[in-house]
BATIVO-375470 format. One record per residue (C-alpha): residue number from 1; residue in three letters; x, y, z. Coordinates in nm, 2 decimals, padded with zeros to 4 digits, m for minus. Each point is the difference from the previous one (the first is absolute). Example, Ala and Ser with C-alpha at 12.3 -4.5 7.8 and 13.67 -1.06 7.14 Angstrom:
2
   pos   code        X        Y        Z
     1    ALA    01.23   m00.45    00.78
     2    SER    00.14    00.34   m00.07
This chain:
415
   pos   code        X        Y        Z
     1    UNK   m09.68    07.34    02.80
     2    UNK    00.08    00.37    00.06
     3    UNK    00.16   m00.03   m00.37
     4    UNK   m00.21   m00.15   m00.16
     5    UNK   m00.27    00.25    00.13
     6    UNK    00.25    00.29   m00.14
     7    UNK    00.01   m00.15   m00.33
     8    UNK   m00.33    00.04    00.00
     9    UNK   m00.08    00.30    00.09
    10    UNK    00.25    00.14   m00.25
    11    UNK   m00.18   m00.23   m00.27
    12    UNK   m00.39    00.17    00.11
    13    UNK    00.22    00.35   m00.01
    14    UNK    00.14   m00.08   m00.32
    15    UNK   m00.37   m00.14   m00.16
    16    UNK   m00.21    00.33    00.13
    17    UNK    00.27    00.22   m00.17
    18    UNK   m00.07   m00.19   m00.27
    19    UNK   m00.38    00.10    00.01
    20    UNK   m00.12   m00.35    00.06
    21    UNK   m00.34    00.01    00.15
    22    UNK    00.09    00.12    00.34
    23    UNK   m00.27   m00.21    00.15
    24    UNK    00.10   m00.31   m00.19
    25    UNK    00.39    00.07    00.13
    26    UNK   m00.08    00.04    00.37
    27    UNK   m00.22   m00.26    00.00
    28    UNK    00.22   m00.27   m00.12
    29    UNK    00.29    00.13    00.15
    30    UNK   m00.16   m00.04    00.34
    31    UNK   m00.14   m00.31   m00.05
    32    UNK    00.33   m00.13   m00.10
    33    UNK    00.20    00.12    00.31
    34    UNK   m00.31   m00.16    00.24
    35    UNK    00.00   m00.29   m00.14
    36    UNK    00.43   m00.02   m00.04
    37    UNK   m00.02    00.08    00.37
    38    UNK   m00.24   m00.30    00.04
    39    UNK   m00.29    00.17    00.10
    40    UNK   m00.22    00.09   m00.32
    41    UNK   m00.30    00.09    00.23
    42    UNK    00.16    00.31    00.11
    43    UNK    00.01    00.16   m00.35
    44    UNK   m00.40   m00.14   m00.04
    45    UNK   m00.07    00.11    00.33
    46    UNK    00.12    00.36   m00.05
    47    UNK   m00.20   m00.04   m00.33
    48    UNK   m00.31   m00.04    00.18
    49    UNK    00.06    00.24    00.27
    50    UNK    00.07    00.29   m00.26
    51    UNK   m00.35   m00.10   m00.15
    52    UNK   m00.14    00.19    00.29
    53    UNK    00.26    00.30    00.08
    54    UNK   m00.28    00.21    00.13
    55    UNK    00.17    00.29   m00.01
    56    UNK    00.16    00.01   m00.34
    57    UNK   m00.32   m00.14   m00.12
    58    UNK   m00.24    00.29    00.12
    59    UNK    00.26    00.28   m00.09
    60    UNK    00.10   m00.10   m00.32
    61    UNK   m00.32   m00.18   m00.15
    62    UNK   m00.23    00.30    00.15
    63    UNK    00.27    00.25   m00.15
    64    UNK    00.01   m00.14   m00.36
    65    UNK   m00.41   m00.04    00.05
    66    UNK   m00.02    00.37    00.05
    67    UNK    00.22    00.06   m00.32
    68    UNK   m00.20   m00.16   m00.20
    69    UNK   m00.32    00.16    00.13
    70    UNK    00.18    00.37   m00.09
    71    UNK    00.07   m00.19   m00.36
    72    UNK   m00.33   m00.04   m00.03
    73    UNK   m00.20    00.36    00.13
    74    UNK    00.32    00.16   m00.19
    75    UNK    00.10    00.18    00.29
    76    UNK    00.35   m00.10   m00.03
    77    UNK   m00.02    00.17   m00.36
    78    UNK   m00.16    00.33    00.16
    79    UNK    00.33   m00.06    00.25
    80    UNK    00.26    00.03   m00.25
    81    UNK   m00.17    00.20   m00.25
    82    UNK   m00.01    00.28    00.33
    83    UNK    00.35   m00.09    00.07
    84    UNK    00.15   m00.03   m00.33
    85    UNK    00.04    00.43   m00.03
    86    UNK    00.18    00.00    00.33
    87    UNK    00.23   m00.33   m00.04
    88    UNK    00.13    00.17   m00.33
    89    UNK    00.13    00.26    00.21
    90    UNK    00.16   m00.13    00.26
    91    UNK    00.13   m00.29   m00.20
    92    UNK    00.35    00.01    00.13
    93    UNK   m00.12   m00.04    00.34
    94    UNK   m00.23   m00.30   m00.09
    95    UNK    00.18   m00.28    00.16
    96    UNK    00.14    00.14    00.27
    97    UNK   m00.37    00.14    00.11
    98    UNK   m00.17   m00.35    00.00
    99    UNK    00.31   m00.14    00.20
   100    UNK   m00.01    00.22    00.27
   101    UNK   m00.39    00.00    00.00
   102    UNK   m00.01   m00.35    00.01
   103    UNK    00.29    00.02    00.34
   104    UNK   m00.27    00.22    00.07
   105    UNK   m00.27   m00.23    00.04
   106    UNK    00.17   m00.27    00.11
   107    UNK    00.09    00.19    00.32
   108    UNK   m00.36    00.03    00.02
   109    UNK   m00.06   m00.34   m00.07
   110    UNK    00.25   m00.23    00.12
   111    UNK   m00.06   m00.32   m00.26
   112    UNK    00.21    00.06   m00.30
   113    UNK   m00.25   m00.24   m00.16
   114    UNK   m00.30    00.21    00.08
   115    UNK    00.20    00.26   m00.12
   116    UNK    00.08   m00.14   m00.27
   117    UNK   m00.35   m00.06   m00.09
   118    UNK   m00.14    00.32    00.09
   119    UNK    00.25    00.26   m00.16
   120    UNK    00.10   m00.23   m00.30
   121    UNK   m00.34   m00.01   m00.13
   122    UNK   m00.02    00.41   m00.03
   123    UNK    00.37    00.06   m00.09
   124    UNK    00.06   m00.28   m00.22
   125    UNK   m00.24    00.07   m00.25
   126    UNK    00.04    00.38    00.04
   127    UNK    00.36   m00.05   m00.09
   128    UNK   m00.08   m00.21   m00.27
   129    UNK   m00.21    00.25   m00.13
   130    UNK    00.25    00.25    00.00
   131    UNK    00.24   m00.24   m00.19
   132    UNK    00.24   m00.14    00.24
   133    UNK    00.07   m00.42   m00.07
   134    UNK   m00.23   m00.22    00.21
   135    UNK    00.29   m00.16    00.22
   136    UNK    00.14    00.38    00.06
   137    UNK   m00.32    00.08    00.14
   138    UNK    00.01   m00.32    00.23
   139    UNK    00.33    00.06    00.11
   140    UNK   m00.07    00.34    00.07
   141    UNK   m00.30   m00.06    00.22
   142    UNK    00.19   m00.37    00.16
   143    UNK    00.27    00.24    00.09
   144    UNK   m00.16    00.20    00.20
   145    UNK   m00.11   m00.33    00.18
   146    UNK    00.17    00.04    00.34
   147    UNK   m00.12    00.32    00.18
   148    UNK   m00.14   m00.23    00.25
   149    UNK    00.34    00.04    00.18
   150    UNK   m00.12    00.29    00.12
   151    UNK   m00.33   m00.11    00.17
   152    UNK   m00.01   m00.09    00.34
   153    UNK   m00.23   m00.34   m00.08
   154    UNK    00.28   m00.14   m00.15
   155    UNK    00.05   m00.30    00.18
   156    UNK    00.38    00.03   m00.03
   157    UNK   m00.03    00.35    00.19
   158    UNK   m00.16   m00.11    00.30
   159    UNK    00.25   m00.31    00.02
   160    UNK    00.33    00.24   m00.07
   161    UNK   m00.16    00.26    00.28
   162    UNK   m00.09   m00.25    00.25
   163    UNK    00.34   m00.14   m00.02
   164    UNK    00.16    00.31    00.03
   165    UNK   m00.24    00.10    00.30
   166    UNK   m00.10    00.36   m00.21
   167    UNK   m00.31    00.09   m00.13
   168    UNK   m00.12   m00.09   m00.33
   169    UNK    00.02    00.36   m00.12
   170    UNK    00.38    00.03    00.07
   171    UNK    00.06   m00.26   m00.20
   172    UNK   m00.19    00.12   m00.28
   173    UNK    00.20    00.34    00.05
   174    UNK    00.34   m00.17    00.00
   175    UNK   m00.07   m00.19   m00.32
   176    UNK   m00.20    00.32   m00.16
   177    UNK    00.31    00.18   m00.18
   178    UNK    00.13   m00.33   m00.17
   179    UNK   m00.35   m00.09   m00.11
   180    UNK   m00.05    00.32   m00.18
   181    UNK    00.37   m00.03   m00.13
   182    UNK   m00.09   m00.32   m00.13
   183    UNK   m00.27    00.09   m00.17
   184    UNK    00.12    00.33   m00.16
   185    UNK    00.30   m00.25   m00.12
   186    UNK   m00.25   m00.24   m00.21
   187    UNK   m00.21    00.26   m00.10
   188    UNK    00.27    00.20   m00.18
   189    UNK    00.12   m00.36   m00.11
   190    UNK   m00.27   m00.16   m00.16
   191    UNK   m00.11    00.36   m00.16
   192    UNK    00.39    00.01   m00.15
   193    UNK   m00.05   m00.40   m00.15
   194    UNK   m00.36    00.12   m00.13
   195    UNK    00.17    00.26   m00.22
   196    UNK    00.30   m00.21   m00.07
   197    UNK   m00.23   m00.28   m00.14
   198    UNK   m00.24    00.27   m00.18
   199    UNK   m00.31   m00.12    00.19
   200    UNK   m00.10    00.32    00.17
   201    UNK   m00.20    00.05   m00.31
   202    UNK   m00.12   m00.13   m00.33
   203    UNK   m00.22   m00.33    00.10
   204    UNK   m00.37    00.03   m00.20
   205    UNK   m00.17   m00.15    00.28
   206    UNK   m00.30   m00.21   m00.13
   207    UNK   m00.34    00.12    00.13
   208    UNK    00.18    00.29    00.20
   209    UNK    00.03    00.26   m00.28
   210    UNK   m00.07    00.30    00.09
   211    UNK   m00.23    00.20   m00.19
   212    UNK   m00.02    00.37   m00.09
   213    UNK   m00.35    00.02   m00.09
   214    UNK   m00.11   m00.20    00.30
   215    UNK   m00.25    00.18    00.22
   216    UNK    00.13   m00.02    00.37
   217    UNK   m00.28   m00.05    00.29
   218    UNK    00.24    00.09    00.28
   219    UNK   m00.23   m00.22    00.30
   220    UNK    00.06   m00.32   m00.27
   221    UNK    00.36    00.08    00.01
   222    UNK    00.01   m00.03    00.37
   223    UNK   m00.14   m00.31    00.03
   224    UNK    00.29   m00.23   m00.02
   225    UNK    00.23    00.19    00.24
   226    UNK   m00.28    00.01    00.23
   227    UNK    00.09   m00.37    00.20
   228    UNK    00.35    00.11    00.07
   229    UNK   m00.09    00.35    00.15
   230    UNK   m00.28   m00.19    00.23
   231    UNK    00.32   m00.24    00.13
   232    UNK    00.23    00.29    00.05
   233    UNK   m00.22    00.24    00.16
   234    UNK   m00.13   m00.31    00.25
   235    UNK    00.34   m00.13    00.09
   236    UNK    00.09    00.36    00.07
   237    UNK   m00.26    00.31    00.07
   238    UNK   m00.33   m00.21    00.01
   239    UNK    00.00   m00.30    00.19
   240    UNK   m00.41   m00.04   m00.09
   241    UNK    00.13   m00.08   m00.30
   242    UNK    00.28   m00.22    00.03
   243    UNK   m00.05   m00.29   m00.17
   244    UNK    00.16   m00.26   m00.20
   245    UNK    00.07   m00.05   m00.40
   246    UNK   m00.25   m00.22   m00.10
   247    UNK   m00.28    00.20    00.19
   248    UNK    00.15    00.30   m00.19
   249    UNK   m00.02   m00.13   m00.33
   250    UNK   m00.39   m00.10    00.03
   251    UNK   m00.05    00.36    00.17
   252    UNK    00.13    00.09   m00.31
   253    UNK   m00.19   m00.17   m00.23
   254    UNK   m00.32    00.10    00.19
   255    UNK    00.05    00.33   m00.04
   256    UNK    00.10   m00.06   m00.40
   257    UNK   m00.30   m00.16   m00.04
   258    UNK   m00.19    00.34    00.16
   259    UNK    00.22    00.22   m00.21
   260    UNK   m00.03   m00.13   m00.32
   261    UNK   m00.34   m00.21    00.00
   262    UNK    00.16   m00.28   m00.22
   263    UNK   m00.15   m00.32   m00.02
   264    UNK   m00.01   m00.15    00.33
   265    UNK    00.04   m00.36   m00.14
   266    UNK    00.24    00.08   m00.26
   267    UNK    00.23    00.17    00.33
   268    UNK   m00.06   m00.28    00.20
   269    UNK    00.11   m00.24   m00.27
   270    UNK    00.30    00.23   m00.11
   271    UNK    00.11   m00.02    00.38
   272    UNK    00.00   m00.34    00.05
   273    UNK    00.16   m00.07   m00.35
   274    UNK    00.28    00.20    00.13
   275    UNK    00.02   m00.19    00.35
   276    UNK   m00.01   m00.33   m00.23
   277    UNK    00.28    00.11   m00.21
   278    UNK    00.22    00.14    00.31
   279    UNK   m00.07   m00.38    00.16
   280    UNK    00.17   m00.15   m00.36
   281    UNK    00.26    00.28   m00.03
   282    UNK    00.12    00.14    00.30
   283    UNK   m00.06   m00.23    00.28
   284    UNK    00.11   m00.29   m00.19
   285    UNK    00.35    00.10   m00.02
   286    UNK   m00.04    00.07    00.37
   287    UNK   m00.09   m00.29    00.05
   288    UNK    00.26   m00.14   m00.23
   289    UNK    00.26    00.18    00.22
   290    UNK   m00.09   m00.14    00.32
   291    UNK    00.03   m00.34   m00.15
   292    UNK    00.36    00.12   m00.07
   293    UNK    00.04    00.10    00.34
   294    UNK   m00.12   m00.28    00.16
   295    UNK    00.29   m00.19   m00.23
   296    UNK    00.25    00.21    00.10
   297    UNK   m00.07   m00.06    00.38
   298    UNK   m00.05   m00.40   m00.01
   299    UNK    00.35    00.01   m00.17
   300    UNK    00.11    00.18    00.26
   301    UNK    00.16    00.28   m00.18
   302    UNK   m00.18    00.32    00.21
   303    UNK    00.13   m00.18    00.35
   304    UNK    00.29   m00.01   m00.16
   305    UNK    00.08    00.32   m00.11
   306    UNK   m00.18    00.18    00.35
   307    UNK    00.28   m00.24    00.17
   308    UNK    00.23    00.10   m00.20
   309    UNK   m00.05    00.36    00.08
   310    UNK   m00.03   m00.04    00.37
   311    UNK    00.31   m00.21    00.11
   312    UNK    00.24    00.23   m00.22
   313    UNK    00.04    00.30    00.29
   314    UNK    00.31    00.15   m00.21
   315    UNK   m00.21    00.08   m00.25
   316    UNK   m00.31    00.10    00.16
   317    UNK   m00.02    00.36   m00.07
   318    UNK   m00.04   m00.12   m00.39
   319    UNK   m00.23   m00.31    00.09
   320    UNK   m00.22    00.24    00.17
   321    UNK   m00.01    00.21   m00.34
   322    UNK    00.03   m00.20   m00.25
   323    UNK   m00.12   m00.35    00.13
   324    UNK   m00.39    00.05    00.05
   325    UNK    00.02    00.23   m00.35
   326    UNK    00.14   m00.37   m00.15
   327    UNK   m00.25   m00.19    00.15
   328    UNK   m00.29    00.26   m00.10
   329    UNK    00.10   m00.02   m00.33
   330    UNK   m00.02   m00.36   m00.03
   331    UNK   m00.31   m00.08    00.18
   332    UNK   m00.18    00.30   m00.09
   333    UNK   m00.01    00.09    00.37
   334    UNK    00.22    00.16    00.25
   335    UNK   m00.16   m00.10    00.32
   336    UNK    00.15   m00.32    00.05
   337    UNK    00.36    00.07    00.00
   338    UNK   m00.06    00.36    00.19
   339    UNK   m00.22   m00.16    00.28
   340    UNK    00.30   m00.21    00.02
   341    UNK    00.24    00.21    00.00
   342    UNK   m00.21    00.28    00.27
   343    UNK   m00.02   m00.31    00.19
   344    UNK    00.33   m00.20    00.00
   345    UNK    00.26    00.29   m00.02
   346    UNK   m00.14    00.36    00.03
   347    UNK    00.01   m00.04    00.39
   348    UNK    00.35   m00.02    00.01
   349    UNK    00.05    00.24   m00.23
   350    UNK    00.20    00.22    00.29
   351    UNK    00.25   m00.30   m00.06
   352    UNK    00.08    00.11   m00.38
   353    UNK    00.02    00.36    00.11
   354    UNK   m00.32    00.07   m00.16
   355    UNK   m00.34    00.14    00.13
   356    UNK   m00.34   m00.22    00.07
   357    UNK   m00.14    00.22   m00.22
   358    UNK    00.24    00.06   m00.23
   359    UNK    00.02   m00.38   m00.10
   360    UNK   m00.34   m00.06    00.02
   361    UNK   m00.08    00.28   m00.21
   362    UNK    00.26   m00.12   m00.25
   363    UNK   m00.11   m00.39    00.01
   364    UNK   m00.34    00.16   m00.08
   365    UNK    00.08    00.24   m00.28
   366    UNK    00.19   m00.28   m00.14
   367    UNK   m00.28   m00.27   m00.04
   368    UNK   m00.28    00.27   m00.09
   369    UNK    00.27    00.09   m00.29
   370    UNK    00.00   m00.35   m00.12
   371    UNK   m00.35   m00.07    00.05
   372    UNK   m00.07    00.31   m00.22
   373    UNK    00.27   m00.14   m00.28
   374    UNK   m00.11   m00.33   m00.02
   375    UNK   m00.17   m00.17   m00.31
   376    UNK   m00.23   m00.18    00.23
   377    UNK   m00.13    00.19    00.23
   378    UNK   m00.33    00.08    00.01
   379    UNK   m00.01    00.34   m00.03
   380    UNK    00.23   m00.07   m00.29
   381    UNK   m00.27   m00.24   m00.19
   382    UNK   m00.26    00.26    00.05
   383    UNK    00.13    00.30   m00.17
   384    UNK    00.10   m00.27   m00.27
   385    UNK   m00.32   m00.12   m00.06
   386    UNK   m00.15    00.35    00.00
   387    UNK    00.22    00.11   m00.26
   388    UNK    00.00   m00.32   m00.17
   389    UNK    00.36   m00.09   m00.02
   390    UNK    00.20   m00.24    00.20
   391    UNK    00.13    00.08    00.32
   392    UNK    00.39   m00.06   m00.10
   393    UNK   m00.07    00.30   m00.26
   394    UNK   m00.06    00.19    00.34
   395    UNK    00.31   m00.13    00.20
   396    UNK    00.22    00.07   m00.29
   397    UNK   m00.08    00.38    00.04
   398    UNK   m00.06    00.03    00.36
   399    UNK    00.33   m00.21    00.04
   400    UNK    00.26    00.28   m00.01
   401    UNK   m00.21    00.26    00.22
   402    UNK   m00.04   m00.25    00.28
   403    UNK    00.35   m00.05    00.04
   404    UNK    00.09    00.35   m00.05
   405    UNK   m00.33    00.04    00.30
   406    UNK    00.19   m00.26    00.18
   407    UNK    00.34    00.12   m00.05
   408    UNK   m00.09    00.33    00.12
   409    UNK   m00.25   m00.06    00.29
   410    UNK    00.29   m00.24    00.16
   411    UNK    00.23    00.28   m00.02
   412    UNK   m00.24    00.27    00.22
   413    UNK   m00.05   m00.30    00.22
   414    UNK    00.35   m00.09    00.10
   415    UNK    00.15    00.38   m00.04
C-alpha cells in the first residue's frame, strides 16, 4: 500500500509540473489513494469539509473581493501610478523589500494565509506594475510567508516553551538570530534567481500600466493599503482596532466607497464578483488539496513517514530538521509532523545532547520551511491565484531560497 501510494504521489508531482489543472490533479489523485485504501469517503468527506474552511474562506474570498472593489474606484491605478516614480528607483531593492515586508507582517499576523491575502493583493500588482513576472512577484511575497515564527501565538511556541518549562519569550529569543538568518538567506536568493531568469523587470502588466499623464489623488491611492495598516496597527499598537481580515477588507471598501463616491451597486457587485471568482479559483484548489491530503493519510503514507522519523533516534538531530520540512512540503502543512515531533521526541532531547528548545525550535523552523515551499499550501494557492499563475510557477522559484533559509537557520540552531 505504502508503494503504491508513492507511485502516486510521484505521478500527481509529475502531472502538476506538467501544468495539468492543479485542481483536476489533486482531486483525482486523492480520490484514487481513498478509494485504493478502501475508503473512498475519506477523500469525499474532506471534499465537503473544505467546502466550508471558514477561515480560508473569509480571508481569501473577502481579500480578492476588496481587489476587485480598488479595480473598480481605480484606486489601485492611483496606487501604482504614485508608486511607480519611486519603484523605478529603488528597483534593485524591489524583491528583497516586499520579502522582508511581507516577514514583516506576518509576524504581525501569524496566518501565512491571511498574510498571504493581505500583502499579496498590494505587492503583487505593484510589482507587476513595475515589470517583474507574475510568479516572481508571488514567490517573493510566499517567501516571506513564515515570520510567524517569531510571534508568541504560534501554537508551536507555547508547546516548545511549556515543554522546556521557559517562557514563551525565551524561546522566541533563542530562535530569533536563525530566523532572521533564514530569511536574509532567501531574500538574497530569490532576488539572485529573479535576475538570473531576467524577471525583475520587463513584464507589460495588463491593466497595471502605469501612466505619466495620469493625475494622482493621493487619499485614492491610499485606499487599498488602508485594510492591512488597520490589521497591523490592531494586532500591535491599537488593540480597539484589532480585528480580523475579512472585517478589514469591508472596512475598506466602506471607506472606498466614501472616498471615491462610485456607484454603490456597481461596488457592491464588483465585490462580490471578486468573492465569486476567489470561491472558483482559489479555494477550489484548496479544496482540491485537502482531497489530496485526505488520500495521503487513508493510505497511510503521513503515519508512515512521522513513524518513520520518530523510532530512528541515530538520526534524530536530522529528522528533527529535515523531517517536518518533508512532510510540510507534501501536505502543504507543517503542523502535523512538528506537533509530532514537539510531542513524541523533543522531551528527551537531553538524551541526543541537544536542548528542549534547540530541537523544538529546529522541528519548527523545519515544517514552517516546508509549509512555505509547498505547491499546496494555502498560502501558496493564494498568491497564485492573485497573480494568476499556478502555484508550481511559485514553488519553482521560492524552491532554492527555502532550502538555502532552511540550510542556514539549522545551522544558527545547532551551532
Amino acid at each position: 500500500m505504502l508503494t503504491v501510494g508513492v507511485i502516486l504521489v510521484i505521478a500527481t508531482i509529475y502531472f502538476l509540473v506538467r501544468r495539468y489543472d492543479a485542481r483536476l490533479v489533486l482531486l483525482v489523485a486523492g480520490i484514487v489513494m481513498a478509494s485504493a485504501a478502501g475508503n473512498p469517503m475519506a477523500a469525499l468527506n474532506s471534499f465537503a469539509k473544505e467546502m466550508t474552511n471558514s477561515g480560508l474562506i473569509q480571508a481569501v474570498c473577502s481579500v480578492m473581493g476588496f481587489a476587485m472593489v480598488m479595480r473598480f474606484t481605480e484606486c489601485d491605478k492611483h496606487l501604482i501610478n504614485l508608486m511607480a516614480n519611486g519603484l523605478g528607483k529603488v528597483r534593485p531593492f524591489l524583491i528583497p523589500g516586499v520579502v522582508i515586508a511581507t516577514y514583516a507582517v506576518n509576524v504581525a499576523l501569524p496566518s501565512a494565509a491571511g498574510t498571504a491575502a493581505a500583502a499579496g493583493a498590494i505587492f503583487i500588482p505593484l510589482m507587476m506594475s513595475a515589470g517583474v513576472h507574475p510568479a516572481m512577484a508571488a514567490a517573493a511575497v510566499k517567501c516571506g510567508t513564515y515570520g510567524s515564527m517569531l510571534n508568541p501565538g504560534l501554537a508551536h511556541n507555547p508547546m516548545v516553551a511549556k515543554i522546556a518549562g521557559v517562557g514563551v519569550m525565551e524561546v522566541i529569543a533563542f530562535q530569533f538570530k536563525a530566523n532572521i538568518a533564514s530569511l536574509l538567506a532567501a531574500t538574497v536568493l530569490i532576488t539572485a534567481i529573479a535576475y538570473y531568469k531576467k524577471e525583475h523587470k520587463g513584464y507589460h502588466a495588463e491593466g497595471l500600466e502605469v501612466d505619466s499623464y495620469f493625475k494622482v489623488n493621493l487619499l485614492y491611492a491610499l485606499m487599498p493599503v488602508f485594510p492591512i495598516l488597520v490589521l497591523i496597527l490592531g494586532a500591535t499598537m491599537v488593540p480597539a482596532l484589532k480585528t480580523d481580515v475579512p472585517q478589514a477588507m469591508i472596512i475598506g471598501c466602506a471607506l472606498a466607497l466614501l472616498v471615491t463616491r462610485k456607484n454603490p451597486v456597481g461596488l457592491s457587485n464588483a465585490f462580490f464578483d471578486g468573492m465569486g471568482k476567489a470561491y472558483g479559483e482559489i479555494i477550489g484548489i484548496i479544496i482540491s488539496a485537502g482531497v489530496f491530503v485526505s488520500g495521503l493519510s487513508a493510505m497511510g503514507l503521513v503515519k508512515a513517514f512521522i513513524d518513520t522519523m520518530l523510532n530512528n533516534p541515530a538520526i534524530v538531530k536530522l529528522c528533527a530538521a529535515v523531517g517536518p520540512f518533508l512532510l510540510g512540503f507534501v501536505v502543504g502543512s507543517g503542523d502535523a509532523a512538528t506537533m509530532a515531533f514537539n510531542q513524541a521526541v523533543t522531551p528527551h532531547a537531553g538524551d541526543f545532547g541537544m536542548g528542549v528548545v534547540q530541537m523544538g525550535s529546529m522541528a519548527t523552523l523545519g515544517g514552517t520551511l516546508g509549509r512555505t515551499i509547498s505547491p499546496i499550501a494555502g498560502a501558496t494557492i493564494i498568491v497564485a491565484g492573485i497573480a494568476g499563475i499556478s502555484p508550481m510557477e511559485v514553488t519553482r522559484r521560492n524552491g532554492l531560497p527555502i532550502v538555502g533559509a532552511l540550510i542556514i537557520g539549522m545551522a544558527f540552531l545547532l551551532y
